[in-house]
N, C-alpha and C positions, 0 to 999 in steps of 0.2 A: 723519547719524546714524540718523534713522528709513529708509534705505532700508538700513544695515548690519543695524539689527535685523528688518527684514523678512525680507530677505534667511537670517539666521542662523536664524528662526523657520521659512523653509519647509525648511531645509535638513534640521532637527532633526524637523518632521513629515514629511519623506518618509524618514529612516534606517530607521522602524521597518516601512515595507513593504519595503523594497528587502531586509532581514534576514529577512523571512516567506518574500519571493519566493524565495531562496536554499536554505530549511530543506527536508530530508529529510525525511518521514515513515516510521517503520518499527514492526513488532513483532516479536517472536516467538510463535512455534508451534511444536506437538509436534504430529506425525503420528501416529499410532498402529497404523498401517498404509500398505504401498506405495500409492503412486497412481500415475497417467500427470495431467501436463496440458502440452499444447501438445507433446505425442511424447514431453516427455521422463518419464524414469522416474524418482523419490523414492522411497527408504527410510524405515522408519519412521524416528523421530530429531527431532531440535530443527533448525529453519531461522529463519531472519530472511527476514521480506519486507521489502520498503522499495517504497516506491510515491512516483511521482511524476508532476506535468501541474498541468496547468486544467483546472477547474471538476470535472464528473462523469467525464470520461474520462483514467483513467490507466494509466500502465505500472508492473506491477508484477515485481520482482526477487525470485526463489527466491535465498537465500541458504547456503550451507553454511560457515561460518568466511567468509573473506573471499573465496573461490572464488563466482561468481554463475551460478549453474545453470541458470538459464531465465526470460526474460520475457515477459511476457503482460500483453495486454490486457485493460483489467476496467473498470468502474462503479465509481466512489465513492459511496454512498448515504448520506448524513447521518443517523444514528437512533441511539437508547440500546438496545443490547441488554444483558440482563439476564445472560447469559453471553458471557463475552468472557474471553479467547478460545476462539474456536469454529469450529472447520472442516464446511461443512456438504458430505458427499462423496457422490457419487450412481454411475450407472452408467454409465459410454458403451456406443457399439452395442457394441463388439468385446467384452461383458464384463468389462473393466478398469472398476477405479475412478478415476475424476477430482474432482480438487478443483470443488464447483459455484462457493460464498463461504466467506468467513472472514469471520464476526464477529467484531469488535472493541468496546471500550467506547462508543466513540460513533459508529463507521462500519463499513460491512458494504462486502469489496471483493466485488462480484458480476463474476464473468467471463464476458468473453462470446463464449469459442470452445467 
């Protein structure tokens, strides 16, 4: 009897990682203008990112509707930013705009191409 309930008890503390390991992360964003990242080119418009991995390096997904427009490599950095959401967009050499990060409420995805 005690090794059923052992047994039932680890079962019941490991469901609730093996559901974490599983879960998506995503938000949404409004571009406000075109960008380039990783070659490809975004309109202004609303997109879904969804990012996923371990620990601080993950991949993160342009979304348009359910078409997936381009992934890229980025930083997870765990922090409260006081505006979320937030696209922080900079210059590349060629003059185009690229996404640098997006602020989010609790994490800022930092990219790193």
């Amino acid at each position: 009897m005690k090794r059923q309930l052992l047994t039932v008890a680890l079962a019941l503390c490991a469901l609730p990682l093996t559901a974490l390991a599983g879960t998506k992360q995503s938000a949404s964003i409004d571009l406000g203008q075109a960008v380039v990242i990783s070659g490809t080119h975004l309109q202004p418009g609303q997109y879904v990112v969804r990012w996923d991995g371990s620990g601080s390096d993950v991949k993160v997904k342009f979304l348009k509707g359910n078409k997936e427009l381009v992934s890229v490599p980025a930083k997870l950095i765990s922090q409260n930013n006081a505006m979320s959401p937030a696209v922080r967009i900079g210059s590349a050499e060629d003059g185009s705009q690229t996404i640098n990060e997006i602020d989010l409420s609790k994490i800022t995805l930092k990219f790193t191409e």
